[in-house]
N, C-alpha and C positions, 0 to 999 in steps of 0.2 A: 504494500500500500504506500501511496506517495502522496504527499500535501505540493500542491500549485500556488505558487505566490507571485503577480506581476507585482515589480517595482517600474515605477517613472524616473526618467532620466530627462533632462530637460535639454534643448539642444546644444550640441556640443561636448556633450561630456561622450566618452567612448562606453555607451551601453553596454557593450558585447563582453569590456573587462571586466569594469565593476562588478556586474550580472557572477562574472566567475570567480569575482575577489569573494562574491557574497557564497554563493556553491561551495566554495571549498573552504573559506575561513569563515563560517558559521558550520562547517559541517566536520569533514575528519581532518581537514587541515591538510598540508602536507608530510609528508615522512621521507625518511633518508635506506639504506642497503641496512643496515642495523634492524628494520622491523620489518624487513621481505615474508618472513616466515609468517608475519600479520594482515599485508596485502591484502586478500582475499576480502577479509570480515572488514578490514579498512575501507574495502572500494565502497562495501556494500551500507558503509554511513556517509557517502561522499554525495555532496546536492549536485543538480546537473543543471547546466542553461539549456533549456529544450524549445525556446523562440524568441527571435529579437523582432519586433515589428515598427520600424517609424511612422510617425501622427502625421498629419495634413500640416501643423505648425512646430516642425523639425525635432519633436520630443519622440523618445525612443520607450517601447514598452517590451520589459524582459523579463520573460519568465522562469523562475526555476524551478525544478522540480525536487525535494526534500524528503529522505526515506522517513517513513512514519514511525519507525524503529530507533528513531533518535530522542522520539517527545516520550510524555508519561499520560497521553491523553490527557492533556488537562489545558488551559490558557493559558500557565506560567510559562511553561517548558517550549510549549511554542512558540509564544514570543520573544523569550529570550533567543530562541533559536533562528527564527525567519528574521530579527531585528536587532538583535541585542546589542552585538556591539557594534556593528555596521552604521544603527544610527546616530552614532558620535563621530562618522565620517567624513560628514558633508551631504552633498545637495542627492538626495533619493529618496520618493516616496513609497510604499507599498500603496498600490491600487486595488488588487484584487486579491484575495485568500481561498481555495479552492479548497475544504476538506472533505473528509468520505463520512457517509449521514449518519455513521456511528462513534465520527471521534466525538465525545466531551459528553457531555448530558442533554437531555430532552428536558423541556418543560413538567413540573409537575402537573401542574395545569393549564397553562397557557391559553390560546382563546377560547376550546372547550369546555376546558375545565370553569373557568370564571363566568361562563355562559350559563353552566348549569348549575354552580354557587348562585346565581343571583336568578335564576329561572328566566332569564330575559334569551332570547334565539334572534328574533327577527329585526334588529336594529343597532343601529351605533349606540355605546353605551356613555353615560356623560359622569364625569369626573371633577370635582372640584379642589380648591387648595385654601386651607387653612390664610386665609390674610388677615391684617396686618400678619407677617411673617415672624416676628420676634416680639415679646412684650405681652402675649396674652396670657390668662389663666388658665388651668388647670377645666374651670367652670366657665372660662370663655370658650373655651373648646367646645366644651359639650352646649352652649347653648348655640351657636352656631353651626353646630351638628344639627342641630334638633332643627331649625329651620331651613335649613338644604335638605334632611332628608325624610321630611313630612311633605317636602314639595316633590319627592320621586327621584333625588339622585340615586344614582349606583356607585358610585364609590367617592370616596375624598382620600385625602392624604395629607402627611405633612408636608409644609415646607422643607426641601433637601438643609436649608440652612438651620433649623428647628432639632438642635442638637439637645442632649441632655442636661437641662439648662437649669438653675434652681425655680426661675421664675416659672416656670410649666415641668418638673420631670417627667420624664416618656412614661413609666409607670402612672402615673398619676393621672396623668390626659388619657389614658386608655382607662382606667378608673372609673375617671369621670365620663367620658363617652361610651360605655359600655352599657350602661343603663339605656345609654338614648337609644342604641343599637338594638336591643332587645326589647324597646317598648316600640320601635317600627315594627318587626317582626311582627311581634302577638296581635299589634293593631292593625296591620295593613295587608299581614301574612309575606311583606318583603324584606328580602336579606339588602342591606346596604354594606359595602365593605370600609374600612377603616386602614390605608396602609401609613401604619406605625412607621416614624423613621427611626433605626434602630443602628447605633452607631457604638463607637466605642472601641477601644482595640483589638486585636482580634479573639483572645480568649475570651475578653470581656461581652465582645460584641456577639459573640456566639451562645454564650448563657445568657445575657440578656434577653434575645429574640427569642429561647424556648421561655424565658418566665414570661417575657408576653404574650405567647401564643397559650401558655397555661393558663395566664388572666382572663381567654378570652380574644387574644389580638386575631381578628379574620386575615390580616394582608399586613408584609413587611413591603417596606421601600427599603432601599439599598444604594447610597454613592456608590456604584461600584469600584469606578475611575481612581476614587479618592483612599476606598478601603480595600480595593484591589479583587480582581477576580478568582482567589482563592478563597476570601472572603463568601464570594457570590456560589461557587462550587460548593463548598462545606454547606451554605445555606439549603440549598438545593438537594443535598443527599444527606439531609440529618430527616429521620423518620419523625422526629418529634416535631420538628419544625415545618407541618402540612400545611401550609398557608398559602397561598400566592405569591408570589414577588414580585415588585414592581421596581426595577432598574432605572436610577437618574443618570442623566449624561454631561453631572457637571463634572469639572476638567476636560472634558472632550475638546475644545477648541486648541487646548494647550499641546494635545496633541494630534488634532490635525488639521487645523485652518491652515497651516501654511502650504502655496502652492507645492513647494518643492521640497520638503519633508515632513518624517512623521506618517501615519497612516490617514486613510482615507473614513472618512465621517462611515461610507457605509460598511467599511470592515470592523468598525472599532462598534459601533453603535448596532450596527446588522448581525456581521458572520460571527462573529467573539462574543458578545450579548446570547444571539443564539443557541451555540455549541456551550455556552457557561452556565447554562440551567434555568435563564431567567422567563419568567410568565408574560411577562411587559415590558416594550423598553418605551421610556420617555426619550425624544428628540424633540430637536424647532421643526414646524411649520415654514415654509417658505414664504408663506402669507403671514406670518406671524411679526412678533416684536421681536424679532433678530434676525439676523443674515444668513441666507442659509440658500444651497444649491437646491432647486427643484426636481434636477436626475440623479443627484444624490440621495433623495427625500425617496424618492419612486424607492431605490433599489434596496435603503433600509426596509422600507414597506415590505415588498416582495421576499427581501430574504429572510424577516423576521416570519411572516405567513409564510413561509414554506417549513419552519419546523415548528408551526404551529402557537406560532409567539405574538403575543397582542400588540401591534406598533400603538403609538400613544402619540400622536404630534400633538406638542403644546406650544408655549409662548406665545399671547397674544390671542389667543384661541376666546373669540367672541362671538352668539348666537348671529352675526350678520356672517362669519365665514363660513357658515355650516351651507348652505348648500354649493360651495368651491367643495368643504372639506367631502363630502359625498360622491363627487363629481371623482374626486382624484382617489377614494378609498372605498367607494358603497357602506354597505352595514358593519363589517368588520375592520372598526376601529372605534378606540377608547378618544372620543373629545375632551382634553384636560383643560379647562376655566379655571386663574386665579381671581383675577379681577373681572374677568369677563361674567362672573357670579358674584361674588364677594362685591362688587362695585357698580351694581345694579341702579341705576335711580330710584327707586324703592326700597328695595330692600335682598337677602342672597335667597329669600326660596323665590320672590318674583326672576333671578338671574337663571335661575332652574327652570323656571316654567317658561321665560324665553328659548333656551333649548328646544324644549320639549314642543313649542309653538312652531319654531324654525323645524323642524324633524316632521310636523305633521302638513308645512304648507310644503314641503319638499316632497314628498310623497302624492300629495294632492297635485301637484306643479304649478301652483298657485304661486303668485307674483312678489318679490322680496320687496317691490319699487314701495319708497314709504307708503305714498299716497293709497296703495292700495292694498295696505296692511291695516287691520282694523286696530282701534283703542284697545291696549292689553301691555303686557310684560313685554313682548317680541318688538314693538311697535318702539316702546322708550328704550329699549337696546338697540333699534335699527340709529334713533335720532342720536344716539349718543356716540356712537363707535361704528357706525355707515353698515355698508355690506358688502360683499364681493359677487 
């Protein structure tokens, strides 16, 4: 079995080398008449260049091929392997990551599985985020709960910046929302999910997320980026810890905004997210409040549903983009609103029920244009934040 990794080489630099500095000095390196008698088992850990193809604007794409016999199945190993020290070299990106649909982990649950935690099938599901993001209670939490999801949300979350903090501990805010959670249910007969961000070192942050899921927690979030995807792996294959995971993509820019190194948004946020175990990944929206490639955005999509993994475009994500965000995903995908609910002219369940209003003239094919949106939730979110 072999892993395919293109890198980018930008015009002028000699693809063809590099390509082979990367083949052999991330893989068995070279050797000398002293370890002949090794050759053999040596060839058989050696990467190979197996295509150099130049772009229309003189940038060269090289691929190499990497025996699978070199990793431990896992995200660490790999990446140190296809990246490690090569990316201290200068100007080369990874573009593309090719693995076989058994290395790493599968979803626990992924868009299946959260389809049938919340009973919901035939629709995009809508997600909100705790704002103000820092400075709330314990009991701001859960009242703000309580009016997002008496209006019909399917999940919330924390802020990824909403660490374990005195003024809110993670225990505590799951405490306190826990009640609200279970008094949906009995009342309305719906599950709403809760992803807990659950942080901490990595011992720490691994007993942490089972006492939560003991308390009660339905769904972890996860930095990944920031607390590394062995973190995200151990989450993923601890039997105690049966919950959802919803994967954040902060630091991701640090490693791959730049044209000409680093990896590619849809390898790091896509193929590596996916093969890591995770149930969701959050990313930007191209239409959203940040910068972000639109066939970059496609191909996270694409690669995250094909092993069955919820993509999540957020940022900026307001009831006037929902019928773009349909257009470019249909029903399978999680719409995540901070402000776009939270900062409702009214109030966060009316930011919900604009969702939910946009979701039903979308299906009707009924007209976003104001004027011919009637008086309602959808109407003061149209005037407030337009539509696309």
């Amino acid at each position: 079995m072999t892993i395919e990794v293109d890198y980018r080489f930008p015009a002028g630099v000699d693809a063809e080398r590099q390509a082979k500095v990367i083949a052999i000095g991330q893989t068995a390196g070279t050797w000398d008449a002293r370890f002949s008698h090794r050759e053999e088992i040596m060839r058989s850990h050696l990467g190979e260049v197996i295509a150099i193809k130049t772009e229309e604007n003189g940038d060269s794409i090289a691929t190499v091929s990497f025996p699978e016999i070199n990793v431990e199945n896992d995200i660490a190993s790999l990446l140190t392997m296809i990246f490690g020290k090569y990316s201290m070299a200068g100007v080369g990106k990874v573009v593309g990551l090719r693995l076989d649909e058994n290395y790493g982990k599968f979803p626990q649950f992924g868009i299946k599985g959260i389809r049938k935690l919340l009973n919901v099938f035939d629709r995009p599901l809508i997600m909100a985020i705790y704002k103000p993001a820092l400075g709330l209670s314990a009991t701001d939490h859960a009242n703000i709960l309580e009016q997002v999801a008496f209006a019909g949300l399917d999940i919330i979350k924390d802020d990824e910046i909403m660490a374990d903090l005195d003024v809110a501990p993670t225990l505590k805010r799951l405490e306190a929302c826990y009640p609200v959670l279970e008094r949906v249910k009995q009342e309305t007969g719906r599950t709403v999910l809760y992803a807990v961000n659950v942080t901490g070192s990595a011992e720490q942050l691994i007993k942490k997320a089972k006492t939560l899921v003991q308390n009660g927690a339905n769904a972890l979030l996860l930095n990944v980026l920031t607390y590394g995807f062995s973190v995200l792996e151990a989450l993923a294959a601890d039997p105690d810890i049966n919950v959802p995971i919803f994967a954040h993509p902060a630091l991701a820019g640090a490693m791959c905004a730049s044209a000409d190194t680093g990896l590619a948004y849809s390898v790091v946020l896509g193929t590596l997210m996916a093969h890591g175990g995770a149930d969701a990944v959050l990313y930007p929206a191209h239409y959203g409040s940040l910068p972000f490639d639109a066939v970059e955005e496609g191909r996270i999509r694409d690669i995250l549903r094909s092993r069955n993994v919820f993509p999540v475009p957020s940022a900026g994500i307001h009831p006037g983009i929902v019928p773009q965000a349909l257009r470019d995903y249909g029903n399978d995908v999680i719409l995540n609103a901070g402000t776009g609910i939270m900062d409702h002219p009214e109030n966060p369940a009316a930011g919900v029920k604009a969702f939910f209003e946009a979701l039903e003239r979308c299906e009707n094919q009924d007209s976003f244009e104001l004027e011919k949106v009637p008086t309602g939730a959808l109407r003061q979110a149209l005037e407030k934040w337009g539509n696309k």
